[in-house]
N, C-alpha and C positions, 0 to 999 in steps of 0.2 A: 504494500500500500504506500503511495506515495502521496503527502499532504504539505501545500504549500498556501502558507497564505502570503498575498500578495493584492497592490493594488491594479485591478484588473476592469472591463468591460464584456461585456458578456452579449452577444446574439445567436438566437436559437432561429433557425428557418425549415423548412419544412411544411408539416402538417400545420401548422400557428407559427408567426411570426411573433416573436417575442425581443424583448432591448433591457438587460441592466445597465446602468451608466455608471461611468468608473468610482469606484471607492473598494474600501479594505476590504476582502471577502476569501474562506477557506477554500480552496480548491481540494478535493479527493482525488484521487485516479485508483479503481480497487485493481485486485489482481483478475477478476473478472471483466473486466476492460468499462468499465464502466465510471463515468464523470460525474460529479456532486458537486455542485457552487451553493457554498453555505455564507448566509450571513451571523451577525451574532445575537441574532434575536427568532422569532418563529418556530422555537421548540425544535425538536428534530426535522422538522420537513426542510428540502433543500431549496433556495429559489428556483433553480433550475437544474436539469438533468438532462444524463444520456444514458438509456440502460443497452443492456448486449441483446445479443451481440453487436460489437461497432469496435473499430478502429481509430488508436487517435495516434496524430502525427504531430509532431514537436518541431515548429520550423520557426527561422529569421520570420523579423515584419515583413511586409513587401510595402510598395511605394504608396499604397492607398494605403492602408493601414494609421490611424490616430499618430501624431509625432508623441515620441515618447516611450513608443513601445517598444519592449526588448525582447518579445517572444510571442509568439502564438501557436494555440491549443486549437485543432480542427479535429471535431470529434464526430465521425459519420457513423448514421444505420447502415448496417449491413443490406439491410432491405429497404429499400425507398432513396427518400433526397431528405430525410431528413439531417440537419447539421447542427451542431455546437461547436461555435468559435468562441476561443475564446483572449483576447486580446490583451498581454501582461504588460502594465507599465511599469512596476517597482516589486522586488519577490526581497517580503519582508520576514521569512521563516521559512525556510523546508526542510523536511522529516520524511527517510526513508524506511521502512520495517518490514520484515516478513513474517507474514501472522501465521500461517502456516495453517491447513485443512480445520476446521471452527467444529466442535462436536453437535453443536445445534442447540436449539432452546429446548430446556427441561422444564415444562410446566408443574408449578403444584397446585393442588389444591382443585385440577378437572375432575369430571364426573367419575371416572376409572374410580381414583383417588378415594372419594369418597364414599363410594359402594363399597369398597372394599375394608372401609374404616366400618363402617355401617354393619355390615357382615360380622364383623369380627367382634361387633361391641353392641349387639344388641337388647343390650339394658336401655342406650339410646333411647329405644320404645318407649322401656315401660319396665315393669319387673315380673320376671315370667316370660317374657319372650325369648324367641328361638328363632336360627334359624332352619329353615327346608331346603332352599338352594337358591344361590343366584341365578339370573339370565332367565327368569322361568317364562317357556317360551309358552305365546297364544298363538293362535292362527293369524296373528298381524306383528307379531313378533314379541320380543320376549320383553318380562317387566322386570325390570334390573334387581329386587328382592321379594322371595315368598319366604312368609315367616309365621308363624304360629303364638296366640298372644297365649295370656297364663290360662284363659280356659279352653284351649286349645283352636281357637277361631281361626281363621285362615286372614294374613293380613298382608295386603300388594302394598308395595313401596317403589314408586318412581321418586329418582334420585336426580336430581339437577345441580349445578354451581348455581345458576338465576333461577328461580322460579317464576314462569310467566305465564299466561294464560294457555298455551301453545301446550306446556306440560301437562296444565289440568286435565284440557281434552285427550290429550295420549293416554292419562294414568283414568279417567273415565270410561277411551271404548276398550282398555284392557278391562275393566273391572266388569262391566258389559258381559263381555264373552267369559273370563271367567267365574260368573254366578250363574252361566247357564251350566254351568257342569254338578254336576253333583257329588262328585269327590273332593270339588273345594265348596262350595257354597254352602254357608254364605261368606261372603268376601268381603273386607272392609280398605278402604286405599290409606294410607298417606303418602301424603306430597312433602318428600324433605328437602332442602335446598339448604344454601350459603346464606340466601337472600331470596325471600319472598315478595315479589310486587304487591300492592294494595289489591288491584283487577284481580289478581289470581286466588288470591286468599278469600275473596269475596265470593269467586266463581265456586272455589273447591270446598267453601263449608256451605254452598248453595246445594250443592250435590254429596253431601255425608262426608267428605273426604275431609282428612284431619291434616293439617297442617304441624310439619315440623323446623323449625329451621337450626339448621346444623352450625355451633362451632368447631368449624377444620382443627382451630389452632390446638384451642382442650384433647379434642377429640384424636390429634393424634401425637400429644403426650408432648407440647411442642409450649404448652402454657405453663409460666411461671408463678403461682401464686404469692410465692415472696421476693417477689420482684415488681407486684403491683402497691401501688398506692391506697389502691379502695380496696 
């Protein structure tokens, strides 16, 4: 990755015609071939970009070219006319490094995650509860926990990070189909989540379904109690 900040002028053409006018701004160049003009405000998003595949070529000004300039950045699509020039007139810092193959983002705290916390700690419920087995599949697929309460009642658990209305109706036409069966029926839902919407909570106790909302952190031994204040 090579990162130069510098003060520069930026035109993008192609699909959209676009103009930054010269002042202080980060240039990227990844090992993916790919260009980033960052300023220092706007969060992570770049003003402008070139993603791959593209080619950039590192040449003198030429005669047209802004006076001043001591380099320029022609950065093309591989496919089309799209371009990014980009025009240096003062390189106030550059920085080369090889970051070497990146292992990827490790999420915590997704759906996986917490089924499988859920599973394993089914007090969560209630006291008496058990479980039957994950994944338990309907004729429209499977509802991420069947579990059994302390009087042995048959209990569907769809497990979400958000809870949104979107979950209700899943964890409904599961419920649906399995009260028509008669080795589980009768069936009762809850809807666990991270975070339950208002709309969903309103829909799900409109329709018998019980509302749970999960702390990850306790829940997976990750919470300090004497490390808190309150």
């Amino acid at each position: 990755m090579r990162m130069v900040v510098a003060r520069c002028e930026v035109t993008y053409s192609g699909r959209l015609d676009a103009y930054l006018p010269p002042a202080a701004r980060l240039l990227v160049r990844k090992a993916d071939g790919s260009v980033l003009v960052h300023s220092d405000g706007g969060s992570y998003k770049p003003l402008n970009w070139m993603s791959p595949p593209c080619t950039t070529t590192v040449q003198a000004p030429e005669p047209t070219d802004p006076a001043g300039a001591v380099e320029v950045w022609r950065v093309r699509a591989k496919k089309g006319d799209d371009e990014l020039r980009v025009v240096i007139h003062e390189v106030l810092h550059e920085h080369e490094v090889e970051l070497g193959i990146d292992p990827g983002l490790v999420k915590d705290g997704v759906e996986a995650h917490l089924q499988t916390l859920l599973a394993a700690h089914t007090d969560t419920f209630g006291e008496g509860y058990r479980l039957v087995r994950r994944e338990h599949m309907t004729p429209i697929g499977p509802v991420d926990l069947l579990l059994r309460d302390a009087s042995g009642a048959h209990v569907a658990v769809e497990v979400k990070r958000r809870g949104e209305i979107d979950g209700v109706e899943q964890l409904t036409r599961y419920l649906d189909l399995m009260n028509r069966d008669p080795m589980l029926a009768p069936v009762r839902g809850v809807f666990a989540a991270q975070e339950i919407k208002p709309q969903a909570r309103v829909l799900a106790t409109d329709r018998g379904i019980e509302c749970l909302v999960v702390d990850y952190v306790s829940l997976s031994g990750r919470d300090d109690p004497t490390a808190r204040l309150f």
